[in-house]
N, C-alpha and C positions, 0 to 999 in steps of 0.2 A: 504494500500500500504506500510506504516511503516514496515508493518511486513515482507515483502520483505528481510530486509537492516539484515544485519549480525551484530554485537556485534563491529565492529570496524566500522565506517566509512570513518576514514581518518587516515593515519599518515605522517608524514614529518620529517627528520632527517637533521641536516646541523649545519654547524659552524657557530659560531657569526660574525656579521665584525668586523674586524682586527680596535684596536689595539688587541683585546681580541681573543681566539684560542680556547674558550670555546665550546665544542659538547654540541647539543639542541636537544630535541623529543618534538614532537607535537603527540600527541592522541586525535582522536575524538570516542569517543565509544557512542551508543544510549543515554546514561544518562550525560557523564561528559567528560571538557576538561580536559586534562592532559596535563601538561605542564613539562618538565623534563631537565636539564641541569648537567653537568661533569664540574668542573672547571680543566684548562689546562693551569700549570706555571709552569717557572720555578722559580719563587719567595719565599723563605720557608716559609713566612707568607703563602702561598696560599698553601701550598702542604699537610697541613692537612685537607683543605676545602671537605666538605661531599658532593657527590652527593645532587642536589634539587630539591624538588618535589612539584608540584602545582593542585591539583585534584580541580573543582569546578562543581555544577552543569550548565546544560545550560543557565537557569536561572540566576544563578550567571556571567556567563562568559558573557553575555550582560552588564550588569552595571560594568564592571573592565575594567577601559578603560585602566589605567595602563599594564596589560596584553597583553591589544589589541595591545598597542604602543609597547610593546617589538616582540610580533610576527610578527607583520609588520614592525618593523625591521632587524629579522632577519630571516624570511622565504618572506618579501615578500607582497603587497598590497591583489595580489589577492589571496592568500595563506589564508589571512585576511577573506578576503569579503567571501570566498566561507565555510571557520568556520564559520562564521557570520550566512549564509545561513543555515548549517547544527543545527545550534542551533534552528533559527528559524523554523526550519522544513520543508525548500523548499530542497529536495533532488533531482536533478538529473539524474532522473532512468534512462535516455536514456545513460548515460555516464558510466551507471555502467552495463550494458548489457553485456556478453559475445561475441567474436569477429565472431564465426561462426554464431550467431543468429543476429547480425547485419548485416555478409554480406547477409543472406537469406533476410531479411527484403531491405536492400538498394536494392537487385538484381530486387525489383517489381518498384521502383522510374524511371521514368524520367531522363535523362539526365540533364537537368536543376537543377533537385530536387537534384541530385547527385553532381552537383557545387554547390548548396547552400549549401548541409549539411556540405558540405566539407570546407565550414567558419565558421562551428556554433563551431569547437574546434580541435585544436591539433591531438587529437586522432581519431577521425572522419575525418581529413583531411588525414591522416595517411589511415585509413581503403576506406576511398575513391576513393586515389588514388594507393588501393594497388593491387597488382597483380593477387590474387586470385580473387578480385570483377572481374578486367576486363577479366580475362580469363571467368570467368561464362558468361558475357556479350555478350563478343565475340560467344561462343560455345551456347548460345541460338539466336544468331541471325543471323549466318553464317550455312551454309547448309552444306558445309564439310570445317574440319583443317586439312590439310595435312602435314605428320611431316613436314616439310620443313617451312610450315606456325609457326607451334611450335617451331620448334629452330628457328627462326626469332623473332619471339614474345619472346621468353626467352633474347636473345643480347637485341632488343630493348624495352620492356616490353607490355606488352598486352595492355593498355591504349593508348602505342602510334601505335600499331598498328592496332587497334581501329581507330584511329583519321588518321591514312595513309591514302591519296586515293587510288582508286583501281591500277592509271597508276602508281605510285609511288612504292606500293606494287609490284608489277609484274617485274619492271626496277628492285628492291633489290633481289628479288626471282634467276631471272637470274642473274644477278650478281653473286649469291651465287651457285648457278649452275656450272658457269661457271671457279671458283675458286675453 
């Protein structure tokens, strides 16, 4: 399954917290973390300061806890844990999936299954609740969309009218008719 995974795993970019304005990169590639900082002053002691560079393998990068403590500083706990992860070799694959091949795949779930996955992450909550899944849903479970149903569903998105009842739907339909 390793062999799945592409030459980069992860990267993360962002500023130190303030007092300091120092720009930071995070690289996780199959072999090594990389760790990369700018220093950012207007101080003339500081304005010679070279770019720094921190390469280690995975291996290494579990026993540097000094490391660890600076990038969970400045990217972040779970920023931490989820490096942590990719060194030990528990990777993710559902999270690294392409977004058309997860909606194909959610579109055979459950309703239910579709609210849980939609807490297992950000992204996933995202794709859960996103417009394309419900349209698919809607359009394999309803017998005809008549445009009027689809610019309805476009103003109020296809999830919620999914979730409309039918007397509900019909009072908006006319509505819309009638304006």
């Amino acid at each position: 399954m390793a062999s799945l995974l592409q030459e980069e795993l992860f990267e993360r970019r962002g500023q130190a917290p303030a007092p300091s304005k120092d720009f930071c990169q995070l690289l996780v590639t199959r072999r090594q973390v990389i760790f990369r900082w700018w220093r950012i002053s207007l101080r003339n002691e500081c304005r010679e300061a070279r770019p720094g560079e921190i390469k280690e393998s995975h291996e290494d990068f579990l026993d540097n806890s000094s490391l660890q403590i600076q990038i969970a500083i400045i990217f972040g706990a779970k920023v931490l844990e989820h490096v942590l992860n990719l060194c030990r070799g528990k990777f993710d694959f559902l999270e690294r999936l392409p977004v058309p091949l997860l909606l194909y795949i959610i579109s055979f779930l459950e309703l239910e299954d579709i609210a849980r996955l939609s807490q297992v992450s950000h992204r996933l909550k995202m794709i859960c609740n996103s417009n394309a899944l419900w349209e698919g849903i809607v359009e394999n479970l309803c017998d005809t969309i008549t445009p009027e149903m689809r610019e309805l569903a476009q103003e109020m998105g296809w999830k919620q009218l999914f979730f409309t009842n039918r007397l509900q739907l019909q009072l908006q339909l006319r509505r819309r008719r009638e304006k």
